[in-house]
N, C-alpha and C positions, 0 to 999 in steps of 0.2 A: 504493500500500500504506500508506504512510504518513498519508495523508485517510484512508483504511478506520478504522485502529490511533485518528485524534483522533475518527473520530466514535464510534467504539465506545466512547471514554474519555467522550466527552461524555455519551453516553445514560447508562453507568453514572451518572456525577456527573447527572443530572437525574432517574435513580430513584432514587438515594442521598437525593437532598436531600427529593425528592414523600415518601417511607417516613417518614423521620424528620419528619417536620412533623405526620404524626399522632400522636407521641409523649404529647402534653398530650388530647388526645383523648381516647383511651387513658385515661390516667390519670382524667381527669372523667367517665370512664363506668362506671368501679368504682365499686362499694361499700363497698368497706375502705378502710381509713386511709390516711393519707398515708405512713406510712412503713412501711407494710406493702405498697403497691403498689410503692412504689418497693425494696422488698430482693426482691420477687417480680421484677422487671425484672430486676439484675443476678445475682440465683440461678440464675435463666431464660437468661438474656445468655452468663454463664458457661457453663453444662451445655453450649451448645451453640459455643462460642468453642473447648470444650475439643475436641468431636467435629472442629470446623472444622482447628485447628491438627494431631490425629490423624492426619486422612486427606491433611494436604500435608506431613505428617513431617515438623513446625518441633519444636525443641528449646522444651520447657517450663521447662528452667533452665541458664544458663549463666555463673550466681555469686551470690552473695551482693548486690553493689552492685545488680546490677540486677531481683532481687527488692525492695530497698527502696525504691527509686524507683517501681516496679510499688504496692508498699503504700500508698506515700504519696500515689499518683495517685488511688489508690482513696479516701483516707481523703478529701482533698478534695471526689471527685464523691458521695461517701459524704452528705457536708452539702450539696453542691452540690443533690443528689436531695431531701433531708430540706426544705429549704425552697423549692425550686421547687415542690412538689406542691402546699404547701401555698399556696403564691401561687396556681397555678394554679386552687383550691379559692374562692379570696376571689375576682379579679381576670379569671378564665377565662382560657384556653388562649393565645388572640393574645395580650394585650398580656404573661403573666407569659413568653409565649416570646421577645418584644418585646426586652423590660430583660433578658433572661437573657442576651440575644446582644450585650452590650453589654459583653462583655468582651474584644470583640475592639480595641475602646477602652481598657479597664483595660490589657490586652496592651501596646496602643502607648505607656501612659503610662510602665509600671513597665520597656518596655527603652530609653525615654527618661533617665527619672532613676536607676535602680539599674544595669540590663545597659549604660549610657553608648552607647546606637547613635545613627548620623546618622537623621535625619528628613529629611524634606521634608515640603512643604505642605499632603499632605492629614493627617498627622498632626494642621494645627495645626486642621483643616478640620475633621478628624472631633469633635475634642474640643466645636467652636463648634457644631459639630449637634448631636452629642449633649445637648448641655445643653438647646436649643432644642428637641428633639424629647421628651426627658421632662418640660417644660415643659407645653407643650402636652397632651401623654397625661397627666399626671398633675398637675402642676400650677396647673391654670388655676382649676381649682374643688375645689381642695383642701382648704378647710374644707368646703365645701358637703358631703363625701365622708362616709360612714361607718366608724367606728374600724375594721372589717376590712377597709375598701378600701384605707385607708391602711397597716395590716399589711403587705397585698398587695403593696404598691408595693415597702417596703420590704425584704419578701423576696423579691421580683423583683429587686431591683438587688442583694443579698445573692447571690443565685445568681448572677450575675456576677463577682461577686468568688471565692466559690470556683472559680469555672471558670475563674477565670484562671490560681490556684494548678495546678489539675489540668492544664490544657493545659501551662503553663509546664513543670511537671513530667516531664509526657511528654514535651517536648522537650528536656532534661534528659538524658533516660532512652535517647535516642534516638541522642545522640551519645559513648556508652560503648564503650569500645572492645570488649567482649564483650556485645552489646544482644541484646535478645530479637526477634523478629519483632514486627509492629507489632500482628497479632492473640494472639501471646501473651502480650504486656507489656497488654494489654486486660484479657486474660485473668484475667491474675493482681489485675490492679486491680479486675475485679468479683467475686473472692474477697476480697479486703479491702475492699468497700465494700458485701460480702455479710454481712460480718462486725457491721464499723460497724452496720449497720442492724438487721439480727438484735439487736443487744444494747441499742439503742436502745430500740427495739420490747419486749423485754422487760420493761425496765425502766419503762418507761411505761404497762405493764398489757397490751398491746395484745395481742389474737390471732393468730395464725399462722392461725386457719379460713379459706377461702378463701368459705366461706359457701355459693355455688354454683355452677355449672359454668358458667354466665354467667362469673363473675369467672375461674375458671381459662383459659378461652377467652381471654379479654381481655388477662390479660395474660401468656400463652403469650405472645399474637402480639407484646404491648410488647417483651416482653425477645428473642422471636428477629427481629424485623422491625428494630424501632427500635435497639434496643441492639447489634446484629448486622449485618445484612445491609446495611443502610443506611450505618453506620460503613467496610463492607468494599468496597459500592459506591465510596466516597467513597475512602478510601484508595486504593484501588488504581487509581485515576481521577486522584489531581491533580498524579503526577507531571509526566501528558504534556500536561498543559492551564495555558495560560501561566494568569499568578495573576488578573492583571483579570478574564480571562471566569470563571474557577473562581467568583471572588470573587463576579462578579454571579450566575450559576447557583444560586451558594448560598443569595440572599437569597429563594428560594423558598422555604426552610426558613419562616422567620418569617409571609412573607406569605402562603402556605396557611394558616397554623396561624390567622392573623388570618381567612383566609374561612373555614375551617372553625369558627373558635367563633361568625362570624356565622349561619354557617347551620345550622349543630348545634344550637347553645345560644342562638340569638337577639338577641346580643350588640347589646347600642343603641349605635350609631355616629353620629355627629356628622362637619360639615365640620372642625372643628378636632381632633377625632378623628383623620381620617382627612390632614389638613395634619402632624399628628406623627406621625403614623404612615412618612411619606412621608419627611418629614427626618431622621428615626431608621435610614430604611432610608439613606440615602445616609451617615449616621455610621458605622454597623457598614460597609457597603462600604467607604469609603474607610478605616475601620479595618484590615481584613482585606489591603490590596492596600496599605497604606503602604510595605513593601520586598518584592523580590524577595526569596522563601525561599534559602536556602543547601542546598547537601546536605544530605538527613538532617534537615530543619527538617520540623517540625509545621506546618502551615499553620493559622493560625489559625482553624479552622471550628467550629460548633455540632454538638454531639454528643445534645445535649436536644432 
């Protein structure tokens, strides 16, 4: 019974991770703006997070603290959204999904020097790859690059850093002694990151039209696949799956989203392309799997 119960958890976690790897996909197949796709994502995400928590009767509020935690998760993946799109847009889908996951390294840095936790070696591991694998993807021929690819870069590793704020948060948020279920502290987060983006968006001229049934199609599927279903695979999957194989299962997130913008968008790939690509993935793995989670810990995974 209990092989039944891991491989059940396993398949979830390997369609969790397959779902969200189309997420930048998605995004480079609209038409609308960058920050107009991404408020449609979590308006979208939300409506149906709200139906989701409805029909398993979770409590949408249970105080105050842990509605502001829920806000601030949001306002994070709020910026987190706002300039991954637009990396996405310069940089394409793989590599800006690449650098985005590279906060599972900011993670290990900031509960080194601020949270005071013990490390071990692949801490010191993942940092020594990380540098060496955006190297490579991005620095090799760095002048040679055009002023938006270079944007690019840097709002790819930008989205890392809010994502580290947001995950941090949510685990944070997680160990309140009155917390929300893990789909309605989401919930609440793509209501303020529904908000953020909505007033962004305004304020920068932008339209709300969706232009055409193409783009509502599209990114229907963004905000209930990606932002949703994929998040709820994953969740409710890494209890019972020890963190290494979690860890590695997960780097399918990234590594689809790299063959998908090869083969989508035709993305020219190079041996030292694909040599950083490779040691970037062992950065983020051995970032993700540095310590056993505790109860009630977020596991550091990619939600982009």
């Amino acid at each position: 019974m209990k092989n039944i119960l891991k491989s059940k958890d396993m398949g979830l976690l390997i369609a969790g991770s397959s779902i969200i790897s189309f997420s930048a996909v998605f995004t480079r197949m609209t038409t609308v703006s960058s920050s107009i796709s991404a408020f449609y994502r979590v308006a979208f995400g939300a409506a149906f997070l709200l139906i989701f928590s409805l029909i398993k009767k979770e409590k949408l509020w249970v105080g105050i603290p842990a509605f502001l935690y829920s806000a601030l998760a949001g306002l994070f993946f709020a910026f987190d959204l706002f300039v991954w799109h637009r990396s996405i847009h310069y940089i394409g889908p793989g590599l800006a999904t690449v650098l985005g996951n590279f906060q599972v390294v900011f993670i290990a840095v900031i509960s080194f020097l601020v949270l005071k936790e013990k490390v071990n070696w692949k801490f010191y591991m993942s940092i020594f790859l990380a540098l060496i694998g955006i190297f490579l993807l991005c620095g090799v021929n760095w002048n040679g690059n055009t002023h938006n690819y270079k944007l690019g870069i840097i709002l790819g590793l930008t989205t890392a850093v809010f994502y580290t704020g947001y995950i941090l948060t949510l685990n944070f948020s997680s160990k309140l002694k009155n917390r929300l279920s893990p789909s309605s502290n989401i919930f609440w987060a793509c209501i303020s990151s529904a908000i953020v983006l909505g007033i962004i968006s305004k304020f920068s001229g932008e339209s709300f039209n969706l232009i055409s049934t193409k783009n509502l199609i599209i990114l229907l599927a963004y905000g209930i696949f990606c932002q949703c279903l994929g998040w709820i695979f994953i969740s409710s999957s890494m209890s019972n799956i020890p963190v290494s194989t979690a860890g590695l299962i997960l780097l399918m997130q990234p590594t689809l989203s790299m063959i998908w913008d090869m083969a989508f968008f035709k993305r020219p790939t190079s041996i030292i392309d694909l040599v950083g690509f490779v040691i970037s993935l062992g950065a983020i793995y051995l970032g993700s799997t540095n310590k056993e989670p505790k109860n009630q810990d977020i596991i550091e995974t990619e939600e982009i």
